[in-house]
C-alpha positions in Angstrom: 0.0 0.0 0.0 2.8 2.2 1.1 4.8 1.5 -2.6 1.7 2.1 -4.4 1.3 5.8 -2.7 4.8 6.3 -3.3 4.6 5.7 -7.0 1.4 7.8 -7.2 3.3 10.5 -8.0 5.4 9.1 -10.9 2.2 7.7 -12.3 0.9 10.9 -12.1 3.8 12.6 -14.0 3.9 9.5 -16.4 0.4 10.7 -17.6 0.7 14.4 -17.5 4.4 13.6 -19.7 2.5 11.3 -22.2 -0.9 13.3 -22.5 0.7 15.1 -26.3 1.2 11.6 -27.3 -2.4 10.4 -26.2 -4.0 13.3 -27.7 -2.4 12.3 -31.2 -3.2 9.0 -30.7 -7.0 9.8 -30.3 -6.5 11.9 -33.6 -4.1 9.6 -35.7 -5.4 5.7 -36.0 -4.1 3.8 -39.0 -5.9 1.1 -40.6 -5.2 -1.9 -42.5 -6.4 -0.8 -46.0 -7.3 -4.4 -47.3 -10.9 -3.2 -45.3 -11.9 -0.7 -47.9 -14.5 -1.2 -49.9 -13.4 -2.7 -53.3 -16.5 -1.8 -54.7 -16.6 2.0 -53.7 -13.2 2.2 -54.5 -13.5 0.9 -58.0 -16.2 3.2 -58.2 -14.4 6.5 -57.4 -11.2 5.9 -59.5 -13.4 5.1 -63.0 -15.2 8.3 -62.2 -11.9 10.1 -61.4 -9.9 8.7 -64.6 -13.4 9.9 -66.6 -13.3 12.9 -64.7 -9.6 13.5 -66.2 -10.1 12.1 -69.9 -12.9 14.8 -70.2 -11.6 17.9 -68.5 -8.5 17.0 -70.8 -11.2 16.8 -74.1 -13.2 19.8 -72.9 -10.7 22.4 -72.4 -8.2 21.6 -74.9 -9.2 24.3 -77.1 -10.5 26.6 -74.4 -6.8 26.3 -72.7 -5.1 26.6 -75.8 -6.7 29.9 -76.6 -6.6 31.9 -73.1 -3.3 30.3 -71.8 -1.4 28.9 -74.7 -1.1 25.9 -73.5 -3.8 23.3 -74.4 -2.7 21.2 -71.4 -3.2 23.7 -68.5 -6.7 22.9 -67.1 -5.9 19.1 -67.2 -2.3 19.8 -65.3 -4.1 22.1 -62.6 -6.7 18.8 -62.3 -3.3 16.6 -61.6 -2.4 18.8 -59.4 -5.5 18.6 -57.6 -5.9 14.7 -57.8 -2.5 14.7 -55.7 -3.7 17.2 -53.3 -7.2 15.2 -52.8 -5.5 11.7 -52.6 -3.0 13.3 -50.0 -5.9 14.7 -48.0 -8.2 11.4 -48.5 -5.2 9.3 -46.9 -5.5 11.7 -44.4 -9.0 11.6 -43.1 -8.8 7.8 -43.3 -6.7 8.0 -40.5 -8.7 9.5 -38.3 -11.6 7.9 -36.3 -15.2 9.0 -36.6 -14.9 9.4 -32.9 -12.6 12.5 -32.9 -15.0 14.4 -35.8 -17.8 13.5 -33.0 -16.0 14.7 -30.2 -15.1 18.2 -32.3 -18.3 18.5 -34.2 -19.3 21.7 -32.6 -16.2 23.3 -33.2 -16.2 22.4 -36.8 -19.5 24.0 -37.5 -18.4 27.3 -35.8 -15.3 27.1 -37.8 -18.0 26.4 -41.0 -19.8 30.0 -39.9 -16.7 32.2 -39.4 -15.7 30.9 -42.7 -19.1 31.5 -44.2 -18.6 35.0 -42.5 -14.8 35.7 -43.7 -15.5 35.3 -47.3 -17.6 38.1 -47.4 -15.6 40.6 -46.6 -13.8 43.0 -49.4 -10.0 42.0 -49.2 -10.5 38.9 -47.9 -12.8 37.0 -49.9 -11.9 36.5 -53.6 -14.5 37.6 -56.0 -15.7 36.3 -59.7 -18.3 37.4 -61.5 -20.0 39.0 -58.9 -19.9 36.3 -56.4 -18.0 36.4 -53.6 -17.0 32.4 -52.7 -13.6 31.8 -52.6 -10.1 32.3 -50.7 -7.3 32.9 -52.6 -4.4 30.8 -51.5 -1.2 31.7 -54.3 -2.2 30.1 -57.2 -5.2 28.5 -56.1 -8.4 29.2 -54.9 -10.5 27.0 -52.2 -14.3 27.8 -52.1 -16.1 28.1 -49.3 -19.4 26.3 -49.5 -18.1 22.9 -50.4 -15.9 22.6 -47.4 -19.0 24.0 -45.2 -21.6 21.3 -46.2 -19.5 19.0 -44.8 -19.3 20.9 -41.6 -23.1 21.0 -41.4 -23.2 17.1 -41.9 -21.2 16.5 -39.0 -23.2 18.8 -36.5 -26.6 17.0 -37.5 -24.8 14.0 -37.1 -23.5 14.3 -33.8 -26.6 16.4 -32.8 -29.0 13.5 -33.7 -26.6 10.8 -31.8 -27.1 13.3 -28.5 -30.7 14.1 -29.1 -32.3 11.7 -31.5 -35.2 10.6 -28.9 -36.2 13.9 -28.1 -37.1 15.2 -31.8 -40.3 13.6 -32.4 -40.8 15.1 -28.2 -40.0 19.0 -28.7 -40.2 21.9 -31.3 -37.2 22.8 -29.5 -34.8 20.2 -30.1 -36.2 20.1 -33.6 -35.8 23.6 -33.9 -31.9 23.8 -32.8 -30.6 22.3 -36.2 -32.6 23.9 -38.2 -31.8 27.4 -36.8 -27.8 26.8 -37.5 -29.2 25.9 -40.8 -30.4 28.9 -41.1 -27.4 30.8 -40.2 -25.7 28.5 -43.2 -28.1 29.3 -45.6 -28.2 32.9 -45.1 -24.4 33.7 -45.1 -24.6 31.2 -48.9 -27.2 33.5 -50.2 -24.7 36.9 -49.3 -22.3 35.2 -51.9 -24.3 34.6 -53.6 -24.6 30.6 -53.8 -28.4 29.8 -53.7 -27.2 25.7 -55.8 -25.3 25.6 -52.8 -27.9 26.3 -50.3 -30.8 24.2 -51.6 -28.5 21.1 -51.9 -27.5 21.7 -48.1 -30.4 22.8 -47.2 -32.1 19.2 -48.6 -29.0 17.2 -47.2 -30.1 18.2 -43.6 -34.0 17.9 -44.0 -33.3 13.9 -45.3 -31.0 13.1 -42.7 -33.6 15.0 -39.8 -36.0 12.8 -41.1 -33.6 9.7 -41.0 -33.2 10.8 -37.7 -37.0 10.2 -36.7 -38.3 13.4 -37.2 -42.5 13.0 -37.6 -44.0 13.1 -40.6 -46.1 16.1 -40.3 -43.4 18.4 -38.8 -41.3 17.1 -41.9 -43.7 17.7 -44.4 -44.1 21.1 -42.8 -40.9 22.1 -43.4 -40.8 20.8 -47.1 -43.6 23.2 -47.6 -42.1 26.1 -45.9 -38.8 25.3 -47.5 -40.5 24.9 -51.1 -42.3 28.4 -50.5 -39.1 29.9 -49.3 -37.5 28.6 -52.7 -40.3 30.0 -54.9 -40.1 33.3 -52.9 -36.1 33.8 -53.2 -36.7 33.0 -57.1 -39.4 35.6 -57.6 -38.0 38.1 -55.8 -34.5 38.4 -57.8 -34.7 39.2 -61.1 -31.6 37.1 -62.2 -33.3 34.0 -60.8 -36.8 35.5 -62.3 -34.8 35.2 -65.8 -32.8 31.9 -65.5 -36.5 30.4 -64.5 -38.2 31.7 -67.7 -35.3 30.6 -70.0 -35.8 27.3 -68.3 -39.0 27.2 -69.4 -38.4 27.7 -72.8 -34.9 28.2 -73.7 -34.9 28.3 -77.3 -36.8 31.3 -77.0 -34.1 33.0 -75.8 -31.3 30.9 -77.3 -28.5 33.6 -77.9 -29.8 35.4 -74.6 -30.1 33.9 -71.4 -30.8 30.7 -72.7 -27.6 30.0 -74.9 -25.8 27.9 -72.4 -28.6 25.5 -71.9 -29.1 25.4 -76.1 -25.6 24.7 -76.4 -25.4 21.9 -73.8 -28.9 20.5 -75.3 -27.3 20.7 -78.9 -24.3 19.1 -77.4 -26.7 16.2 -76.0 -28.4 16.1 -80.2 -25.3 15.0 -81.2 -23.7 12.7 -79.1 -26.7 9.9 -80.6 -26.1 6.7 -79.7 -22.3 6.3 -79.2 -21.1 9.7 -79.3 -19.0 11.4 -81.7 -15.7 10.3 -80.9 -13.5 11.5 -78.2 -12.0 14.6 -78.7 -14.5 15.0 -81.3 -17.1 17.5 -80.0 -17.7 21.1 -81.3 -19.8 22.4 -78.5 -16.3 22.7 -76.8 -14.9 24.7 -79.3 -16.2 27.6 -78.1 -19.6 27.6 -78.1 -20.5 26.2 -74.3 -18.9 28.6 -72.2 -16.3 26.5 -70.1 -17.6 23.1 -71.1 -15.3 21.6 -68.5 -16.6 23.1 -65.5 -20.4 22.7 -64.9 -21.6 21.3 -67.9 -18.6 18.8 -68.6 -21.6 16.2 -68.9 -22.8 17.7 -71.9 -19.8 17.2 -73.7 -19.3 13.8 -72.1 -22.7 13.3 -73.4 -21.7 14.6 -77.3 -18.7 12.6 -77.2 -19.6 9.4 -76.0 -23.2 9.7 -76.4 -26.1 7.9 -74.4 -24.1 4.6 -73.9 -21.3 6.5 -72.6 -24.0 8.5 -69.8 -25.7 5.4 -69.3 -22.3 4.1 -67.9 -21.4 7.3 -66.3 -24.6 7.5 -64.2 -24.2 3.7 -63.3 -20.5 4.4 -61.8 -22.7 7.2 -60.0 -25.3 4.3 -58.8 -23.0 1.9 -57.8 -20.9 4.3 -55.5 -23.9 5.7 -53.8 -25.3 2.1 -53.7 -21.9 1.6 -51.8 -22.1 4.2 -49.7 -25.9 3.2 -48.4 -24.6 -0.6 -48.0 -21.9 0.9 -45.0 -24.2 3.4 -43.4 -26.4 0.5 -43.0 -23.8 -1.6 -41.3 -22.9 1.5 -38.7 -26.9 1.3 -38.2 -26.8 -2.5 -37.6 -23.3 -1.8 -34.9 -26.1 1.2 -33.5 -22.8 3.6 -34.5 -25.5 6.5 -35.0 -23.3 9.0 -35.6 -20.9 7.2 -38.3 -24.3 6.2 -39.8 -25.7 9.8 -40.3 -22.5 11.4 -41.6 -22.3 8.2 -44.1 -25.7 8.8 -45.3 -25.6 12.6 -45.1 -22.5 12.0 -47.9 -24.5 9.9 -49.9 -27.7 12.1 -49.7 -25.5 15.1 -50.9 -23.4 13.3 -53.5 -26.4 12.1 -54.9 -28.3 15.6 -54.7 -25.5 17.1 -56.2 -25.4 14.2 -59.2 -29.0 14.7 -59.7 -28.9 18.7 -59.9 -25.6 18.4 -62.3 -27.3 16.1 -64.5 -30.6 17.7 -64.5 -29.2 21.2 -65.5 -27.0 20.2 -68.1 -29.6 18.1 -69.7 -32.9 20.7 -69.4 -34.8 18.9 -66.8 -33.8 21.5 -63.9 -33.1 25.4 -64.0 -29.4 26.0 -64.6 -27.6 26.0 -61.6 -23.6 26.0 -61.2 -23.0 22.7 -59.3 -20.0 20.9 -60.1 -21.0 17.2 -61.4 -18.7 15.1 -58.3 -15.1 13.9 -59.5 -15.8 14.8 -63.2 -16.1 18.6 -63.3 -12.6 20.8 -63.1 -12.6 22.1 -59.8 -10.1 22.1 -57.0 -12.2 22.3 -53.9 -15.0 20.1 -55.5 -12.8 17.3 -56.0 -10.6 17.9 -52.9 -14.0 17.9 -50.6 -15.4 15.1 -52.6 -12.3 12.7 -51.7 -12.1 13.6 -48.3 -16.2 12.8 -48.0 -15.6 9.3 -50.0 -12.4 9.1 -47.2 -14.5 9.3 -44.3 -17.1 6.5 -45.5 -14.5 4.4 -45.2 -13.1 5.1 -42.7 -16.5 3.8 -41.4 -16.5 0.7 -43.4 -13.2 0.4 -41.9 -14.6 0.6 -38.6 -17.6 -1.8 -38.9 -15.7 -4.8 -40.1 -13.0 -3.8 -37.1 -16.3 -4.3 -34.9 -17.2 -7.5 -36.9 -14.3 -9.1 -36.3 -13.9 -8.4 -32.7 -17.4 -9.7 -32.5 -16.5 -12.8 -33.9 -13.4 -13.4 -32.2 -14.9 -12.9 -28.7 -18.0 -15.4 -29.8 -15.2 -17.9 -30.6 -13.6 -17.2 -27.5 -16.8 -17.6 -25.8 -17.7 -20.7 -27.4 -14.3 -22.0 -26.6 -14.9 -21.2 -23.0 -18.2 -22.8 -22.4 -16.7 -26.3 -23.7 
């Protein structure tokens, strides 16, 4: 008893020494990688290596003319690739329980970024928008690193509070207020594609979360009206609406881009026109390989080419579903809602991307995930795909252990 108070003490100081080296511990936990998901995996890189081939086929020309050097779009996108791989190996390191543990400050850090960007000098301005950092030579925008920000607070707010939502208005009311705050700093940018895909992310995963019906129908209606309201009331939305409508009526007005990407859609036929074969790219879609990348995509390789392009897309959010149902099965809430709130927003943003390019939704300037050019897009996007799994990861960790101590078990009772 005596020795053990004496070497209080030194345990004492033993902890206090080695508290750095738990702290990185809890942040930095490798993985064997032969737990990824193949599938998923697969998944990402032929969307990536598409992603490449047609930022290299769409901006050729485009780079040729502004730069003088028909390769620059597609060696910025290498660049990119490195810096998203580099930051995917990253987050897979890190376990779902420190992003829980640090949710709240990531969402505040989300607002003052939200609130930085705005102001002259700080925030780097293009066409009137005001969404990006400048950082040298590149830029990082601001609303696709803060989506993921808001996933993680819902997440970790439904894992505290999940029984009490269907209970209170107030505990329903919390997440949606710092929605709010989200939404309203987006719409200063302006960045209203940004908004209602966030905006739509959080609704879906409030209602995964056991929100009731009727208080989610509610707030589809008050968020529909607020959608209709925000496009009346602004004349550029006003316009962009009507051209929607009929864009051939105004086909070298407003409407041109979404002539040129349907024209672009006309040709492509069956099996395309050949890569490196379009004409919409020279010149006649603004910046085919940013947004509307899938048009040409479409032109070039036709509707065999996006039938095989939106089933890469099917089969890596069908992936992403299959692990958020196995954290759901291990009763890992939290893992479970940032897994589906990934899959919920790649899929909104697929759906939006798609839909504009091809005239079923008013044009909207949402990158199309890991085949638009786009530095933050593609660096958010691999961190996102990162951190599911890292929660794949996870659950077959907890599988195993599960099995080896129902061996052990089994072994015991004989």
């Amino acid at each position: 008893m005596n020795a053990a108070r004496m070497n209080a003490p030194i345990a004492t100081g033993l902890r206090a020494g080695f508290a750095p080296l738990t702290l990185l511990t809890d942040f930095w936990q490798p993985k064997p990688l032969h737990y990824i998901d193949r599938y998923l995996l697969l998944a990402v890189l032929a969307l990536v290596s598409v992603g490449l081939l047609m930022i290299m086929s769409a901006s050729i020309s485009y780079a040729d003319h502004k730069y003088g050097d028909a390769f620059f779009f597609t060696k910025r996108h290498l660049v990119y690739l490195l810096i998203g791989s580099s930051a995917a190996l990253v987050v897979l390191q890190i376990p779902m329980r420190w992003w829980y543990e640090h949710a709240g400050l990531i969402v505040m850090a989300g607002v003052l970024a939200l609130a930085l960007v705005l102001i002259p000098g700080v925030g780097h301005s293009v066409n009137g928008s005001r969404r990006w950092f400048k950082l040298g030579m590149f830029t990082l925008q601001v609303s696709e690193l803060v989506k993921v920000c808001m996933i993680f607070f819902v997440a970790a707010y439904l894992q505290r509070h999940q029984l009490r939502l269907q209970d209170s208005w107030h505990s329903f009311a919390i997440p949606l207020g710092v929605l709010g705050v989200y939404a309203f700093l987006l719409l200063l940018e302006p960045d209203f594609g940004s908004t209602v895909v966030l905006a739509a992310t959080v609704l879906a995963m409030l209602f995964l979360g056991g929100v009731r019906l009727w208080q989610f129908l509610s707030l589809m209606a008050v968020g529909i009206a607020g959608v209709v309201a925000l496009a009346f009331t602004s004349e550029y939305r006003f316009r962009r609406l009507v051209t929607f409508l009929d864009p051939w009526a105004q086909q070298f007005g407003d409407g041109y881009q979404l002539t040129q990407s349907l024209i672009a859609f006309g040709r492509g036929e069956w099996f395309g026109v050949g890569l490196g074969n379009s004409v919409q790219k020279l010149f006649y879609l603004p910046e085919a390989h940013t947004d509307f990348v899938f048009a040409i995509l479409a032109e070039e390789f036709g509707l065999v080419g996006v039938l095989v392009v939106m089933a890469l897309f099917a089969l890596m959010i069908t992936r992403i579903l299959i692990i958020a149902r196995k954290a759901v099965q291990r009763q890992d809430w939290f893992s479970a809602y940032v897994v589906f709130g990934i899959g919920i927003l790649l899929a909104g943003q697929v759906f939006i991307n798609i839909g504009v390019t091809s005239g079923l939704l008013p044009t909207k300037g949402l990158t199309l995930p890991f085949i638009s050019y786009g530095g933050s897009s593609l660096l958010v996007c691999a961190a996102m795909i990162a951190l599911v799994m890292r929660v794949g990861i996870e659950m077959d960790d907890m599988a195993a252990l599960a099995k080896r101590t129902g061996k052990a078990k089994s072994r015991a009772s004989k």
